[in-house]
DSSP file (Angstrom, degrees, kcal/mol; ACC not computed):
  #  RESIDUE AA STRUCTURE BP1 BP2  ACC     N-H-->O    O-->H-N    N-H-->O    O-->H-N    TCO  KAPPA ALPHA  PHI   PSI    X-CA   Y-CA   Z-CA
    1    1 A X              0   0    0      0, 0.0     2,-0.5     0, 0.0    17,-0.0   0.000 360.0 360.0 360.0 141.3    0.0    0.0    0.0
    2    2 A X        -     0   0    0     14,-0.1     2,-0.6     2,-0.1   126,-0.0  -0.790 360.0-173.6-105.4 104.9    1.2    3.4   -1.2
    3    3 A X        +     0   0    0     -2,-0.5     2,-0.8     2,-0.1    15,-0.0  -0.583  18.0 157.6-104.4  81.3    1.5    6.3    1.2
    4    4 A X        -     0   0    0     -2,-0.6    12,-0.9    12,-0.2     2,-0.4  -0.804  18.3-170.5-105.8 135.7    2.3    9.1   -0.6
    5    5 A X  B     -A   15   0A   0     -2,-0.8     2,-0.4    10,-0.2    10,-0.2  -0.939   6.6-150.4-123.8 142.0    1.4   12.2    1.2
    6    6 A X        -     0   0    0      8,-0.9     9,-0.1    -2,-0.4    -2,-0.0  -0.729  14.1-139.0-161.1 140.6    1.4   15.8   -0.3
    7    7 A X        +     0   0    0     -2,-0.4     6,-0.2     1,-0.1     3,-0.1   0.069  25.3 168.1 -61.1 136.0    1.9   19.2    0.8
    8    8 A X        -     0   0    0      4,-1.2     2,-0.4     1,-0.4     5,-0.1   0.720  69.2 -32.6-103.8 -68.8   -0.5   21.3   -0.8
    9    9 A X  S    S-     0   0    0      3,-0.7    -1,-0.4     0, 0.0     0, 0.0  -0.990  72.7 -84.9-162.9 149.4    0.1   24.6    1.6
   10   10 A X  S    S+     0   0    0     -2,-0.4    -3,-0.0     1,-0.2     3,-0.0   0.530 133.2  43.4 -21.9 -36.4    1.0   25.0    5.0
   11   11 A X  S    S+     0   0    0      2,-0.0    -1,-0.2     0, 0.0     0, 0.0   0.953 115.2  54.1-106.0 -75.4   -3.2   24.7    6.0
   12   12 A X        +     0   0    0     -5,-0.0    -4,-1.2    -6,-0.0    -3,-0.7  -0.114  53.0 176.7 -85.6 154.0   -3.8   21.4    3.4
   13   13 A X        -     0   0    0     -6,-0.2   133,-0.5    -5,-0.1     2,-0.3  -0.928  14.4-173.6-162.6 139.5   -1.8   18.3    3.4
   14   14 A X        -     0   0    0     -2,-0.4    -8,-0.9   131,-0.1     2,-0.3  -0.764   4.1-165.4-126.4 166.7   -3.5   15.8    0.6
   15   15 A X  E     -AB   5 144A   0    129,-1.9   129,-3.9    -2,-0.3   -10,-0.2  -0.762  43.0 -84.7-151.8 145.3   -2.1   11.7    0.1
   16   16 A X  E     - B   0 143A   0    -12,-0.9   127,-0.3    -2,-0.3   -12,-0.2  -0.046  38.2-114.0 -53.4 130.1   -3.1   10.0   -3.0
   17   17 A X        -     0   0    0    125,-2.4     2,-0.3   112,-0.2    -1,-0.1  -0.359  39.8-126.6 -61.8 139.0   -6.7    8.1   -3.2
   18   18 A X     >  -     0   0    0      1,-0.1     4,-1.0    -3,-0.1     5,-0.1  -0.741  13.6-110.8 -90.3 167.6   -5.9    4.5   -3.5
   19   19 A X  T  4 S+     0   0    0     -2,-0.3     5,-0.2     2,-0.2    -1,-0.1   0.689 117.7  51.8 -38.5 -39.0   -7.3    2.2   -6.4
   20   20 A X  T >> S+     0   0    0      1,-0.2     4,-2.5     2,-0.2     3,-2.4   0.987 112.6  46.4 -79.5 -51.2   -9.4    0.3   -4.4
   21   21 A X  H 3> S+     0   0    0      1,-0.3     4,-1.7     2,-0.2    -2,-0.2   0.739 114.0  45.5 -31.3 -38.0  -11.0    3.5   -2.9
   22   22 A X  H 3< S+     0   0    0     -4,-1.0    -1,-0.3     2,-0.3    -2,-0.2   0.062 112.7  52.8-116.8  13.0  -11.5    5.3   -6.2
   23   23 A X  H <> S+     0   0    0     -3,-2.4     4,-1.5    -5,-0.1     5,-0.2   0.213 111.4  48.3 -99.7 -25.1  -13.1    1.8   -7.9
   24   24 A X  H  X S+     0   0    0     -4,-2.5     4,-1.6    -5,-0.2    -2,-0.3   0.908 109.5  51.4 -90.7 -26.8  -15.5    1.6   -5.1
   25   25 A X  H  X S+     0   0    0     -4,-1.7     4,-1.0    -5,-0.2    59,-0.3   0.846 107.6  53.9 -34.0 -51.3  -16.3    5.3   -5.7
   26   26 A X  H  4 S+     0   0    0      2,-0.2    -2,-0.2     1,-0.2    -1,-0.1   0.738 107.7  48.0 -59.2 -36.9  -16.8    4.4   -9.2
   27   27 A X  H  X S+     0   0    0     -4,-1.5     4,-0.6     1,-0.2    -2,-0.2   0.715 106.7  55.6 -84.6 -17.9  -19.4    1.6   -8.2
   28   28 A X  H  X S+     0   0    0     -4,-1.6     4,-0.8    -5,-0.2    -2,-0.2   0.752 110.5  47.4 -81.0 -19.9  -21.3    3.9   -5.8
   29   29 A X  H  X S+     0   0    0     -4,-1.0     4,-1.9     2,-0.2    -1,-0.2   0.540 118.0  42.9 -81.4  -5.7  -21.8    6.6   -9.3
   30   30 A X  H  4 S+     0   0    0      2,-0.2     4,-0.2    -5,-0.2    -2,-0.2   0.533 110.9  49.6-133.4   9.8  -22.9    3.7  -11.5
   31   31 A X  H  X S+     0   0    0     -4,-0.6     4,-4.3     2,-0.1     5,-0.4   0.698 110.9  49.7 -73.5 -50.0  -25.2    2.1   -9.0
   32   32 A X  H  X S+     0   0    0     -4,-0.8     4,-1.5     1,-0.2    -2,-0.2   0.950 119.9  46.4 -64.4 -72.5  -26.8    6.1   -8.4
   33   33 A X  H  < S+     0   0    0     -4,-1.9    -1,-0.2     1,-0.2     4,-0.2   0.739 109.4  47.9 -33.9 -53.8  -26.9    5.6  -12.6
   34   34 A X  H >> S+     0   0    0     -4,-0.2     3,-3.4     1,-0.2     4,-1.7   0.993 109.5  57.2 -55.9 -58.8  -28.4    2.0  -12.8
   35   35 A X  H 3X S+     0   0    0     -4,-4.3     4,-1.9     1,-0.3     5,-0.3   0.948 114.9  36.6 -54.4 -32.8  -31.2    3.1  -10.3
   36   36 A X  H 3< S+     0   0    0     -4,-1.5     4,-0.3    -5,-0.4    -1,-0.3   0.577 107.4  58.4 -79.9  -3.7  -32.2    5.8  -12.5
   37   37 A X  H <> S+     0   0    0     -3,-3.4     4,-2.2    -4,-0.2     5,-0.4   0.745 113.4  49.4 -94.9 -74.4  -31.7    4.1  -15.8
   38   38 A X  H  X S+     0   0    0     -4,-1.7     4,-1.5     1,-0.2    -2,-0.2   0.734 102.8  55.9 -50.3 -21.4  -34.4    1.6  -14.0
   39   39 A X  H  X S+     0   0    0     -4,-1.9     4,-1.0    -5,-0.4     5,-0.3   0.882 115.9  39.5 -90.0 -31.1  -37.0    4.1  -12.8
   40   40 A X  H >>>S+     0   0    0     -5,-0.3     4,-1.7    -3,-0.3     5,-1.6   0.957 111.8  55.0 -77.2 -22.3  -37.4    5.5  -16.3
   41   41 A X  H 3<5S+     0   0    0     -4,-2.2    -1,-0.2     1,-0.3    -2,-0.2   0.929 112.7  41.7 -54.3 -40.7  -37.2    2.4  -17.7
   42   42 A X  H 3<5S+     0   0    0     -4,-1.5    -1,-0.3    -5,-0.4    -2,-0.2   0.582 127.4  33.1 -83.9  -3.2  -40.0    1.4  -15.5
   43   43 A X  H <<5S+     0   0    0     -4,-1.0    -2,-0.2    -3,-0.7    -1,-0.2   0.735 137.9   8.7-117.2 -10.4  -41.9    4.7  -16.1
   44   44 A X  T  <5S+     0   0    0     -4,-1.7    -3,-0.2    -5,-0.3    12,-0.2   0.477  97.2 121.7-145.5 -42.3  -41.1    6.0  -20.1
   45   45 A X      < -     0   0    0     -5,-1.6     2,-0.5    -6,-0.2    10,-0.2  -0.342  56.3-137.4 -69.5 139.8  -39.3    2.9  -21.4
   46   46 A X  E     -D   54   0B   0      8,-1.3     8,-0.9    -2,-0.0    -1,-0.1  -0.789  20.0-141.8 -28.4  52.6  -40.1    0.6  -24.4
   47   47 A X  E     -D   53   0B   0     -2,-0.5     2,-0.4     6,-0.2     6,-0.3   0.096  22.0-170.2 -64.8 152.1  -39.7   -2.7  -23.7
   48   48 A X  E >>  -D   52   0B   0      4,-1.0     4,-0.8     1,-0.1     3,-0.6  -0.813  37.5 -53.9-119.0-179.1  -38.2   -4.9  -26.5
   49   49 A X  T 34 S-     0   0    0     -2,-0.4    -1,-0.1     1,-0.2     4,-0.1   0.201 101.1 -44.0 -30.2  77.0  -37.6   -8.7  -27.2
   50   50 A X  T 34 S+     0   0    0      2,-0.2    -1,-0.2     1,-0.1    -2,-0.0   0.416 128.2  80.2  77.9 -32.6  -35.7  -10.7  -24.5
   51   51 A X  T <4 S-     0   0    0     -3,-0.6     2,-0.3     1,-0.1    -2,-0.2   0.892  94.1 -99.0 -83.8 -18.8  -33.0   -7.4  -24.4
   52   52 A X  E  <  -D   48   0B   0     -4,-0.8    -4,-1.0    -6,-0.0     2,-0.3  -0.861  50.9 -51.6 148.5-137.5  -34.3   -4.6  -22.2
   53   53 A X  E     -D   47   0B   0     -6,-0.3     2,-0.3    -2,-0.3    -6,-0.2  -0.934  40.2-146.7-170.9 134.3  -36.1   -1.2  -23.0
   54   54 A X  E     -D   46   0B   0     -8,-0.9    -8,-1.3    -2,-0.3     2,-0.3  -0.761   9.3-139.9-104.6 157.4  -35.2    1.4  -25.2
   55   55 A X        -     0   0    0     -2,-0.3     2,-0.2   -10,-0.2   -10,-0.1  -0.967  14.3-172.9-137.9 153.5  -35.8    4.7  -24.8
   56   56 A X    >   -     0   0    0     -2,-0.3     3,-1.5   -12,-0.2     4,-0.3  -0.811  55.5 -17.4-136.2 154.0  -36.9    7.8  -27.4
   57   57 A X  T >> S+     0   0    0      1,-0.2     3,-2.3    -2,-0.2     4,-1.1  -0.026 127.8   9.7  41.2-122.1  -37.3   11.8  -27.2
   58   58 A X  H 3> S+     0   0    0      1,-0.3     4,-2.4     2,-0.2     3,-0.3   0.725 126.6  52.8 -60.2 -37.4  -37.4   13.1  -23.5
   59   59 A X  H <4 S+     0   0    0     -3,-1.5    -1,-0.3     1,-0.3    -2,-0.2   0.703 111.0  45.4 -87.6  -8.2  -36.4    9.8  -21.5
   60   60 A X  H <4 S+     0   0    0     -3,-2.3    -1,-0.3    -4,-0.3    -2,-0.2   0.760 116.1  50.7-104.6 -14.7  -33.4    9.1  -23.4
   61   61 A X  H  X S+     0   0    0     -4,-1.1     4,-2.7    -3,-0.3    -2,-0.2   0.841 108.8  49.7 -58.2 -51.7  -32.6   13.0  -23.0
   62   62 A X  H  X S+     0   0    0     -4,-2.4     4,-1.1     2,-0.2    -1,-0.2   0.564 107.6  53.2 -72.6 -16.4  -33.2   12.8  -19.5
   63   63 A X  H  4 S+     0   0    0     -5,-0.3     4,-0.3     2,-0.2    -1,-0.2   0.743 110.4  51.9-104.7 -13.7  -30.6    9.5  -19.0
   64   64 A X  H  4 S+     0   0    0     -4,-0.2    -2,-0.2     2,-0.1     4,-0.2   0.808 112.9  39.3-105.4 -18.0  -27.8   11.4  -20.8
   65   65 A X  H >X S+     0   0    0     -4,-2.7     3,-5.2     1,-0.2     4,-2.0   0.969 105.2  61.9 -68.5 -33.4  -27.8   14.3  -18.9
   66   66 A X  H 3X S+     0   0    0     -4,-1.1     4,-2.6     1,-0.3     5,-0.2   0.817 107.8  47.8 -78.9 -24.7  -28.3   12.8  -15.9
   67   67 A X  H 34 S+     0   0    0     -4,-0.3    -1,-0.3     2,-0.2     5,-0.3   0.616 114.8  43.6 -79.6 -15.0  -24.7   11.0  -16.7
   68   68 A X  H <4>S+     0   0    0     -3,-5.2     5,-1.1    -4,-0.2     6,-0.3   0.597 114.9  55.8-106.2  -3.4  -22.9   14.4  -17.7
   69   69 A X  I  <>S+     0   0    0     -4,-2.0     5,-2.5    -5,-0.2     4,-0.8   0.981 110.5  41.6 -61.0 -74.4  -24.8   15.5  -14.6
   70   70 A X  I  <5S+     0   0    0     -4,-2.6    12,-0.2     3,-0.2    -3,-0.1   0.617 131.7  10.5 -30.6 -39.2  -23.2   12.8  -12.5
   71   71 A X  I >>5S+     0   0    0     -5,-0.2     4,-1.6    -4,-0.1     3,-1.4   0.096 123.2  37.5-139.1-115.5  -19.6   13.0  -13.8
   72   72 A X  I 3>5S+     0   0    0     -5,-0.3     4,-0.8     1,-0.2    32,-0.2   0.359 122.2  39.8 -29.3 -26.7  -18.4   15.7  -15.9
   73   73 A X  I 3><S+     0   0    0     -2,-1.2     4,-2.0    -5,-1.1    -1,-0.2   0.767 114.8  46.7-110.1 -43.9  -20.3   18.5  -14.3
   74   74 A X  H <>XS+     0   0    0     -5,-2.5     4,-1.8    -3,-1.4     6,-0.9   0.866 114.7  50.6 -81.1 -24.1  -20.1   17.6  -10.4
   75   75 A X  H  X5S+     0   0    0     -4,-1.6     4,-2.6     4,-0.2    -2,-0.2   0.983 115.9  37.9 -64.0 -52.6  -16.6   17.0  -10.8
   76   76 A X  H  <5S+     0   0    0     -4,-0.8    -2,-0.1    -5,-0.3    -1,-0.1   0.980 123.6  46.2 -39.7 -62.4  -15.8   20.4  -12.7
   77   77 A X  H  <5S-     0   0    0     -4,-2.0    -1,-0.2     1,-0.2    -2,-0.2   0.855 141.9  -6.9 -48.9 -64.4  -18.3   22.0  -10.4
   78   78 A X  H  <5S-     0   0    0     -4,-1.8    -1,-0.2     2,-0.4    -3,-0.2   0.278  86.0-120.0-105.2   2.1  -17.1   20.4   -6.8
   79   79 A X  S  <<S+     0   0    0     -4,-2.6    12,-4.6    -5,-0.7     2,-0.2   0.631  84.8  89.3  26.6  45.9  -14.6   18.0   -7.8
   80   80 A X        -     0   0    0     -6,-0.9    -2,-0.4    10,-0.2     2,-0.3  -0.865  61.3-151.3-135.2 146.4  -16.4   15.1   -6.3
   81   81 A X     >  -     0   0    0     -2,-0.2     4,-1.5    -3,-0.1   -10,-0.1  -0.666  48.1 -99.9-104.8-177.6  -19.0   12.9   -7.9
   82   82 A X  H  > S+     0   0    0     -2,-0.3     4,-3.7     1,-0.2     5,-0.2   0.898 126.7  58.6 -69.0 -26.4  -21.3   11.6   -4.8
   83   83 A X  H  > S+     0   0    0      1,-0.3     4,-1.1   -58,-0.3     6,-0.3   0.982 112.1  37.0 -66.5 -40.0  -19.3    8.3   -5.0
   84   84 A X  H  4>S+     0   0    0    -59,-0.3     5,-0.6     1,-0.3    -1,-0.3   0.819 115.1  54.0 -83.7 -15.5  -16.1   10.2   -4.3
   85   85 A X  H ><5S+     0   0    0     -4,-1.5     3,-1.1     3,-0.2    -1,-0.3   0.828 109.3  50.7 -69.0 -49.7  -18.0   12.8   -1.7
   86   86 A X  H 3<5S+     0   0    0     -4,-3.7     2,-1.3     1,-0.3    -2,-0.2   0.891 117.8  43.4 -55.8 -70.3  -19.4    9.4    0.4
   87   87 A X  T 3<5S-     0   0    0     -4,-1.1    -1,-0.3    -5,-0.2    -2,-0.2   0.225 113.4-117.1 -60.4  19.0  -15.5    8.3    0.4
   88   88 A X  T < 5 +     0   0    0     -2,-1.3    57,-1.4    -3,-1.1     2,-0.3   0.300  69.1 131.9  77.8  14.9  -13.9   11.4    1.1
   89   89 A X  E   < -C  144   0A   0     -5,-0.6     2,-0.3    -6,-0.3    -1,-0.2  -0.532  32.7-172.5 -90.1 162.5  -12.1   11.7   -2.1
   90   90 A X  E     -C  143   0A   0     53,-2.8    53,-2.0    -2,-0.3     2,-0.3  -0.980  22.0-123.9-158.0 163.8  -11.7   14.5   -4.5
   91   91 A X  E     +C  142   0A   0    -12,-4.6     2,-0.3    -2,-0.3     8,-0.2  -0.583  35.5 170.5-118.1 136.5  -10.1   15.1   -8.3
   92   92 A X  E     -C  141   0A   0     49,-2.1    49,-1.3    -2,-0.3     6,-0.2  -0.941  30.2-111.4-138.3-171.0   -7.9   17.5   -8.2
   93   93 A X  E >   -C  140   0A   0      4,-2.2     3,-1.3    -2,-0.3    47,-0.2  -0.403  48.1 -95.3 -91.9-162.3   -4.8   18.8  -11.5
   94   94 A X  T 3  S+     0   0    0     45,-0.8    46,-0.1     1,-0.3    -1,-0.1   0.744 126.6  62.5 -83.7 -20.1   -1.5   18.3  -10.9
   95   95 A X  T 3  S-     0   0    0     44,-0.2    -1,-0.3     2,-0.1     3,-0.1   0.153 116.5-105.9 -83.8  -5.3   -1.0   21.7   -9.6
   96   96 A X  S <  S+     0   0    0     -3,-1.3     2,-0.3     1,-0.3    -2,-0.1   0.727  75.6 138.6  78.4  34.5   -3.6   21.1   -6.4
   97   97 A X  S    S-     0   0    0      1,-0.1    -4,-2.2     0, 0.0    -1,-0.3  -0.849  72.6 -99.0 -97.7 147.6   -6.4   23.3   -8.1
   98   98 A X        -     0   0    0     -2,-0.3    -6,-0.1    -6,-0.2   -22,-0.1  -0.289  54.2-120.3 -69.2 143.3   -9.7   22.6   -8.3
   99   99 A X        -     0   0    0     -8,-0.2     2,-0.2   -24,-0.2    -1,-0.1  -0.016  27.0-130.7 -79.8-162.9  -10.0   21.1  -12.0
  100  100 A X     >  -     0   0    0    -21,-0.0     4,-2.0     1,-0.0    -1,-0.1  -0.711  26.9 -89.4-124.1-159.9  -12.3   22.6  -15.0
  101  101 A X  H  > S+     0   0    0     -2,-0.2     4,-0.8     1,-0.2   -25,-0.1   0.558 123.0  55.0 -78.7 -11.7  -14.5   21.5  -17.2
  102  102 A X  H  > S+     0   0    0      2,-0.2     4,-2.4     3,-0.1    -1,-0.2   0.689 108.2  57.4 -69.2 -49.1  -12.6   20.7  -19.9
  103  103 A X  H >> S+     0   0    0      2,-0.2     4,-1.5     1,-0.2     3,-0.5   0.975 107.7  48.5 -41.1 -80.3  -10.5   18.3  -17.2
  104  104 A X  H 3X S+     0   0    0     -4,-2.0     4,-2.9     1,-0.2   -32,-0.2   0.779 105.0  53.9 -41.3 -44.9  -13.6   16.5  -16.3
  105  105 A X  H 3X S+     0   0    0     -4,-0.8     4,-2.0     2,-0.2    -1,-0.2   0.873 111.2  50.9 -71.2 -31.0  -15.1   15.6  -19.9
  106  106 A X  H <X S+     0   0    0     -4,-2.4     4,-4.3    -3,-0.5     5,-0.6   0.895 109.8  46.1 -53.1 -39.1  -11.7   14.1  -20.6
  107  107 A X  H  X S+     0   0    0     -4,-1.5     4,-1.9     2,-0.2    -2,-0.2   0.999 115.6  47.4 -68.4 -56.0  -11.8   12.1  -17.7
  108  108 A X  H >< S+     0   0    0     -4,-2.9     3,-0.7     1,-0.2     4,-0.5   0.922 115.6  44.3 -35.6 -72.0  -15.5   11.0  -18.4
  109  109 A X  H >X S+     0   0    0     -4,-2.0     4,-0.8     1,-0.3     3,-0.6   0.869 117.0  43.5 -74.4 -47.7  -14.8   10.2  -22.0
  110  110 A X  H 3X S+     0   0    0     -4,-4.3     4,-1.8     1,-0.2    -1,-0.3   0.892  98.4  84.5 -53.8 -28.9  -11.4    8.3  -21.2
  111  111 A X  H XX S+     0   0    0     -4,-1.9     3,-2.3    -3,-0.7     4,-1.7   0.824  79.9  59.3 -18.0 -79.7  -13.7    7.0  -18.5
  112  112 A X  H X> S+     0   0    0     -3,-0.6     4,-2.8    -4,-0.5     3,-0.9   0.880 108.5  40.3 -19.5 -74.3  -15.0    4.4  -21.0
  113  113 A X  H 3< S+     0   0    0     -4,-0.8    -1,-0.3     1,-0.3     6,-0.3   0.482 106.4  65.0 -81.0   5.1  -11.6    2.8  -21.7
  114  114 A X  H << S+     0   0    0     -3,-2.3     6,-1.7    -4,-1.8     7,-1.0   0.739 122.4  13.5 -94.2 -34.2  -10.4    2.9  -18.1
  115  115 A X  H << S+     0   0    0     -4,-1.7    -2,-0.2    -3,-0.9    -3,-0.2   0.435 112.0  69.0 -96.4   6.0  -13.1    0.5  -17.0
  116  116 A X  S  < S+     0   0    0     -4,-2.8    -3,-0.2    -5,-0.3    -4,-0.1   0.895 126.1  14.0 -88.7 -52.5  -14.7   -1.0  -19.8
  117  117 A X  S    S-     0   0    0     -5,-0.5     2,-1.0     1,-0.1    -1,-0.2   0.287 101.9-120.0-106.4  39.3  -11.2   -3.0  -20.3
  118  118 A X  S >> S+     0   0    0      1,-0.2     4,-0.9     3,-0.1     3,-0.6   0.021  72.0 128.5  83.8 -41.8   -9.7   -2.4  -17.3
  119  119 A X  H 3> S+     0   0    0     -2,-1.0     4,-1.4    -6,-0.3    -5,-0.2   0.438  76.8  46.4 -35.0 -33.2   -6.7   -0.6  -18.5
  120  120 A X  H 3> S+     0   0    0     -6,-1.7     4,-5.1     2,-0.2     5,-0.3   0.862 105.3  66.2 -80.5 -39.4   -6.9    2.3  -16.4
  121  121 A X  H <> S+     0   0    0     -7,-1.0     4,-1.4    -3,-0.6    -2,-0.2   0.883 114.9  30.9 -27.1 -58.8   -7.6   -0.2  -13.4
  122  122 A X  H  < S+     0   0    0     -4,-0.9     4,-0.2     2,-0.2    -1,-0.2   0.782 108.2  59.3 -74.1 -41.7   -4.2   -1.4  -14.0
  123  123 A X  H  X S+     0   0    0     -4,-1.4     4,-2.5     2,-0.2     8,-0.3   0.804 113.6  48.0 -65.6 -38.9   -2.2    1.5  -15.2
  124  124 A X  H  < S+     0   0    0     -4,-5.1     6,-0.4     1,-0.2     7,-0.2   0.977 109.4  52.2 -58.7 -39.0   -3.4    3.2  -11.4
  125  125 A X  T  < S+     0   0    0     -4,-1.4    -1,-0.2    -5,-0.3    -3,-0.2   0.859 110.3  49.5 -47.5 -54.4   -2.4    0.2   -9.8
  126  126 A X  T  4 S+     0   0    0     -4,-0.2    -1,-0.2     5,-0.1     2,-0.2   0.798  99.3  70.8 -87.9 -22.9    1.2    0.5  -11.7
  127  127 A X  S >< S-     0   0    0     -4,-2.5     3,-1.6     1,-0.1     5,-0.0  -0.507  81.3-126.5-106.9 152.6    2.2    4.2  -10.8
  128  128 A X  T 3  S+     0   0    0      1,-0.2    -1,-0.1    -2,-0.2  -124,-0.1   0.688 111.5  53.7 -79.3  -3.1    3.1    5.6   -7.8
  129  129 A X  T 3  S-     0   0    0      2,-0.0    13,-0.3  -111,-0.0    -1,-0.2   0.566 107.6-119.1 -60.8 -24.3    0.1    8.5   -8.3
  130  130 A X    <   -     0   0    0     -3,-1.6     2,-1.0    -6,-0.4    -6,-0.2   0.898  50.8-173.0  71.9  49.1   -2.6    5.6   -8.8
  131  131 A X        -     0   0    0     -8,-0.3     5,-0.2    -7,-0.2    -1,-0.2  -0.609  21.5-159.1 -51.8  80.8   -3.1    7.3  -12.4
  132  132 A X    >>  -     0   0    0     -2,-1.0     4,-4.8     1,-0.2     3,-0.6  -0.249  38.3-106.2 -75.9 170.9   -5.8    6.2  -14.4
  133  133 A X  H 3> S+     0   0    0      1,-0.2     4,-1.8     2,-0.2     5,-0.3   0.921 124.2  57.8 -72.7 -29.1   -5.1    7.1  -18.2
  134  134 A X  H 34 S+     0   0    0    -24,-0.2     4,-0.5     2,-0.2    -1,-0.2   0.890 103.5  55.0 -23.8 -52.0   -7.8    9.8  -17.8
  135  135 A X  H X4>S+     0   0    0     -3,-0.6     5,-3.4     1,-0.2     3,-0.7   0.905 111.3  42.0 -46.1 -67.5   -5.8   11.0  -15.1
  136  136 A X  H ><5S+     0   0    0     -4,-4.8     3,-2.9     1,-0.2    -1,-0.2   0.945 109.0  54.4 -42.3 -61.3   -3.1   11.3  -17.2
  137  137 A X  T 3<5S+     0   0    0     -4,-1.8    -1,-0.2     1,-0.3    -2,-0.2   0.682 117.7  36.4 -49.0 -29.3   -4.7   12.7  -20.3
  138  138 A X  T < 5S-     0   0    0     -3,-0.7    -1,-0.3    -4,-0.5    -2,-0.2   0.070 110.1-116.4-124.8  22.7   -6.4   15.8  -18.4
  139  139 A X  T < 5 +     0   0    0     -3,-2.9   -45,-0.8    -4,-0.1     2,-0.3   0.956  67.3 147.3  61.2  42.7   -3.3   16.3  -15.9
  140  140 A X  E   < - C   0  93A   0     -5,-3.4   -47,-0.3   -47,-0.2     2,-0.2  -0.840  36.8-163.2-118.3-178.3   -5.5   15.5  -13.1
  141  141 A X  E     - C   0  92A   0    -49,-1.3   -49,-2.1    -2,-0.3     2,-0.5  -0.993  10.0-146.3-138.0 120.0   -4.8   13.9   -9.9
  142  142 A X  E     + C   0  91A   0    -13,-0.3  -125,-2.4    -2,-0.2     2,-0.3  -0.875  25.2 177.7-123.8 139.3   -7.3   12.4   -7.5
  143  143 A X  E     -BC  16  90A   0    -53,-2.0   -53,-2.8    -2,-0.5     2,-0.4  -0.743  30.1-113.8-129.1 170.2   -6.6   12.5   -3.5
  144  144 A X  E     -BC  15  89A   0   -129,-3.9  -129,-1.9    -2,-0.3     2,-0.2  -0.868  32.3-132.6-112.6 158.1   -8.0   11.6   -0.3
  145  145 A X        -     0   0    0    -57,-1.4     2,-0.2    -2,-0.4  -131,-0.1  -0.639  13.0-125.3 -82.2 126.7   -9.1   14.4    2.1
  146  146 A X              0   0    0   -133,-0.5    -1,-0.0    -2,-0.2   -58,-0.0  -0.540 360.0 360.0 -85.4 156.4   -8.4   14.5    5.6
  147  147 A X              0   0    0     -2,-0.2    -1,-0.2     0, 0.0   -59,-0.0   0.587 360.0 360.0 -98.2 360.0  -11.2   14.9    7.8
């Protein structure tokens, strides 16, 4: 286990989130997704054949904002998503500034290819920042908070 702790300013003192925190963060934003992908499904959705339920106009509107709601926008905005507010962690850039918005939509959209195959799972795992390639890609950094 990786203790790297670092001074922000005389007042803040940060140490780097570890992997397993910031993958259980990850399942606590995309459980808050799922449950809301199921109550429109169960109120607006289409069901079809043996796959699921599709969704058209307003509901399908409503399930992709609610996902740049969820991640690109509360991170810019607080630089927490709720998973990473319950766990006391928070994104910051490489410089210890709150990130922008530009920061977050990379990380979302690398997002994909850091858990869908793992690969970011693994590259945090190998570096001594716990970097996913998001991380990398938008200079950000993600740390735990002292209480």
């Amino acid at each position: 286990m990786q203790n790297n702790v670092i001074e922000y300013t005389f007042e803040h003192e940060f140490q780097i989130a570890s992997t397993r925190t910031r993958i259980i963060a990850s399942i606590i934003d995309f459980s808050i997704f799922c449950i809301i992908s199921i109550i429109l499904e169960y109120f607006f959705g289409e069901p079809i054949e043996a796959i699921g339920f599709e969704f058209y106009k307003m509901p399908a509107l409503i399930l992709m904002s609610t996902a740049f709601f969820l991640w690109p926008i509360s991170e810019s905005v607080w630089g927490q998503t709720l998973g990473k507010r319950i766990l006391g962690i928070k994104v910051l850039t490489d410089h210890y500034e709150p990130i922008d918005i530009t920061a977050s939509i990379t990380r979302y959209i690398l997002g994909f290819i850091d858990y869908i195959f793992l690969t970011g799972i693994i590259v945090a795992a190998n570096n001594k920042m716990n970097k996913s390639i998001g991380d990398m890609a938008a200079n950000t950094i993600v740390v735990q908070l002292k209480e």
